[in-house]
C-alpha positions, 0 to 999 in steps of 0.5 A: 192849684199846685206847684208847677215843676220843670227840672231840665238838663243844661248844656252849659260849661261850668263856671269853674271851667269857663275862662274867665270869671267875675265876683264881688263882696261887699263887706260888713262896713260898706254902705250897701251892707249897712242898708241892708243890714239896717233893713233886717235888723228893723224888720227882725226887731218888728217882727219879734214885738208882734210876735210877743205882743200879738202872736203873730208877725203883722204886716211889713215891709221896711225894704227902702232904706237910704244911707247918705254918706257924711263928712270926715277929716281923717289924718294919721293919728286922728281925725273927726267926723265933721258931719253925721251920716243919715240912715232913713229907714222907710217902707209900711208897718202895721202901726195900729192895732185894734184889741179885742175891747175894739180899742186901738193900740199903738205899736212904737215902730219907730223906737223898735227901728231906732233901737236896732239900728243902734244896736246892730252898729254897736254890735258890729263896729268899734270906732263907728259911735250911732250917737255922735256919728249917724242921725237915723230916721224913719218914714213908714206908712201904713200897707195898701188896704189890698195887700194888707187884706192878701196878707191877713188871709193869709194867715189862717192857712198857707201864707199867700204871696204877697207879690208877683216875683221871683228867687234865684240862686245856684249852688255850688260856689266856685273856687273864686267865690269861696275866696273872695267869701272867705277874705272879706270875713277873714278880714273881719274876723274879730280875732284879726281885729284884736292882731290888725286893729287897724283894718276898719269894717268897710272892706270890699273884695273884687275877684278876677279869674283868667284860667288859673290866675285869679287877681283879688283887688281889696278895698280895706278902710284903715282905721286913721286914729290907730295909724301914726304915719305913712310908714305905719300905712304901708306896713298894714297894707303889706300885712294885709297881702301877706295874710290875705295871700296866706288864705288864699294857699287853704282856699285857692289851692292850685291857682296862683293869686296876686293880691292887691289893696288900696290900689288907689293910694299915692303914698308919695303924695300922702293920698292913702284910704284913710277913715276915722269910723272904719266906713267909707259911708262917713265921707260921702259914700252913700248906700241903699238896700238891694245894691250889695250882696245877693242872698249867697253874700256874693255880687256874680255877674256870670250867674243868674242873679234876682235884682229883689232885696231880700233885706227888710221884708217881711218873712212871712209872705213875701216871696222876694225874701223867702223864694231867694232863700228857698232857691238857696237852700234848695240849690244847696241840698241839690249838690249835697245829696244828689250823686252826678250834678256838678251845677244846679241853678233855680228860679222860683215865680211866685204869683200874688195871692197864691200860696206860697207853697204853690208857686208858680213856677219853679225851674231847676236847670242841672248840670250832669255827669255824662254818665248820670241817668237824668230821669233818675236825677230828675225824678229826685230832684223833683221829689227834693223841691217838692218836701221843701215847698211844704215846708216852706213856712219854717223858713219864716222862723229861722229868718226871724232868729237870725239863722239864715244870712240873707245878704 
C-alpha cells in the first residue's frame, strides 16, 4: 500500500480578506489547558521511563483527563482555597512488563503521573500550591488486547496506526490569529510577571474582526493576594489595555483594536475577577482534555478544525496526535517554500493498521496566485508531503522532548 495524495485548487477567499473573523485562546491557566497540559505532561513522563527502562515507548493513552473545579473566597488582600481542585488522569498504560528471565515487572504509572502533574504546575504557576491546592488522581487500565497487538507490530517496522482518524491544520496564521497568540503569551510572559504580578495565569483571549476593526475581549484572572483595594483592581486592568493596545500596534498594524478586560466586572459593586491561585479552575470552573487549543494554540471556528485531542496520546502510533502535527508542519513548510500559495489547508485520514507513512488519504487544498502555474505548485507540493510521510517517525522524538507545542 501507499499513500494516497489529492493536491486540489480551492476557490475560496482568504480568510484574511473575508468580512468577518472569529478566533479564541485559551491560556496557560485556564482549566482546558491545564487538562491538556496534564495529559502530555503524564504521557512525556510515561514515555521517557520506557525509553530508558525498555527502549522503547509501550503502549499508552492517557487522552482523558478531567479537571473538577474547587472552591475559593478570594478578597483583596488575601484569600483562601477552601476546597482543593481534583485532576484525574485516566486512559491505558502498559502497566506490567514481562523481562527476559519470563518474570513480571511492574511500571509505577502512578507515581510518574503524579509526579508530573506536580511538576508541570510548579513549573508554570506562582501562587497555585499542587500540595494544598488540587488532589490528583488517576485510573489507567490496561489497553485492549487487539490494539495493544497493532501496536506491538508496529514496532519491528513503520508504526501502524493505532486508530481510524484524522489531522487537519492550515497555515498561514491570519493577523487576527497572531494576535489573539501573541496577547496571551505576552500576558504570561514571566518577564510581565515580575513588572505586573498581579495577572494570574488563567487568561483567555477572544478575538472578533469586522473589516479592519478587530475587538479583543480578555479574561485576565488577577492575582487577589497582591491587589489591596478596587482602586488597585482597576489600575491593573487599565495596564493591562495599555500594554495589550501597545502590542497590538507591532502585531496588528494597520487595524484598529479596542481592547476589552473582565467585562463582567461591577466595580460599583465590588464584583470584579478576583482569584487566589491565578485559575478560575479553583472555583468551579472545570476542564477536560480536547476542549482547548487545537494543535496551532488556537480555537478557529472559520477554518477547518479536527475535534482529536492531541494532548496525552501516545507519540508513537497514534495518528490523532502525530497526523495533527504533521498537517501542521506540513502546512507550514507549504507557504514557507512554495512561491504563489496564499493559504494551504490539510486533512490526513489515517485507517488502522496501516503504516502511519502510508495514509489513507492526505488532501491538501491550496489557495493560489492568479498568475501561478498549479501543475508546478502542485507537482512540489506533492513531492513536499510525500519527504514528510517518510520521515514521519522523527516526530515521535521531538514530541517526547518537548519540542513541538501541540496545544
Amino acid at each position: 500500500m501507499s499513500a494516497n495524495i489529492v493536491v486540489e485548487k480551492l476557490r475560496f477567499v482568504p480568510v484574511e480578506e473575508q468580512n468577518v473573523e472569529l478566533v479564541e485562546r485559551k491560556g496557560l491557566g485556564h482549566p482546558d489547558y491545564i487538562a491538556d497540559a496534564v495529559a502530555e505532561a503524564s504521557s512525556i513522563a510515561l514515555s521517557k521511563y520506557y525509553l530508558k527502562k525498555y527502549g522503547i515507548i509501550l503502549h499508552h493513552n492517557l487522552d482523558k483527563v478531567l479537571l473538577v473545579g474547587g472552591q475559593s473566597a478570594p478578597r483583596f488582600g488575601g484569600g483562601e482555597v477552601l476546597h482543593p481542585m481534583y485532576i484525574v488522569v485516566a486512559g491505558r498504560g502498559t502497566e506490567v512488563v514481562i523481562n527476559e528471565g519470563n518474570s513480571l515487572e511492574y511500571v509505577p504509572i502512578g507515581t510518574l503521573i503524579i509526579g508530573a502533574t506536580k511538576n508541570w504546575i510548579k513549573k508554570n504557576f506562582r501562587f497555585l500550591d499542587p500540595e494544598k491546592h488540587v488532589v490528583i488522581d488517576y485510573k489507567i487500565r490496561s489497553g485492549s488486547a487487539d490494539l495493544v497487538q497493532t501496536y506491538r507490530l508496529g514496532l519491528k517496522s513503520v508504526p501502524l496506526s493505532n486508530d481510524t482518524s484524522f489531522g487537519v491544520s492550515y497555515a498561514p496564521l491570519s493577523t487576527l490569529e497572531k494576535l489573539v497568540y501573541s496577547v496571551e503569551r505576552y500576558l504570561n510572559d514571566g518577564n510581565v510577571k515580575k513588572s505586573l504580578p498581579e495577572v494570574g495565569e488563567d487568561v483567555k483571549v477572544m478575538g472578533l474582526r469586522i473589516g479592519n476593526k478587530i475587538k479583543l475581549t480578555i479574561a485576565a484572572a488577577l492575582i487577589s493576594g497582591l491587589i489591596p483595594d478596587l482602586s488597585h483592581y482597576l489600575s491593573v486592568k487599565e495596564e493591562i489595555v495599555n500594554r495589550v493596545t501597545d502590542l497590538t500596534a507591532k502585531v496588528a498594524v494597520g487595524y484598529d483594536v479596542d481592547v476589552y478586560v473582565n467585562t463582567a466586572d461591577k466595580p460599583e459593586k465590588n464584583v470584579v475577577y478576583l482569584s487566589v491561585t491565578g485559575t478560575s479552575a479553583e472555583h468551579g470552573d472545570d476542564g477536560a482534555t480536547g476542549r482547548g487549543n487545537r494543535v496551532n494554540g488556537l480555537i478557529t471556528p472559520l477554518r477547518p478544525m479536527s475535534l482529536e485531542a492531541t494532548a496525552g496520546k501516545n507519540p508513537v502510533s497514534h495518528v490523532g496526535k502525530l497526523y495533527n502535527v504533521l498537517a501542521r508542519y506540513i502546512c507550514d513548510k507549504v507557504v514557507n517554500e512554495i512561491p504563489k500559495v496564499r493559504e494551504v489547508y490539510m486533512e490526513i485520514l489515517s485507517q488502522i493498521g496501516r503504516p502511519i507513512d502510508e495514509p489513507l488519504m492526505a488532501v491538501v487544498k491550496l489557495v493560489v496566485d492568479e498568475d501561478s502555474n498549479f501543475q508546478s505548485v502542485k507537482s512540489d507540493v506533492e513531492g513536499l508531503i510525500r519527504s514528510e510521510l517518510s520521515n514521519v517517525t522523527r516526530l515521535t522524538e521531538l514530541i517526547v522532548n518537548e519540542q513541538i507545542s501541540i496545544f
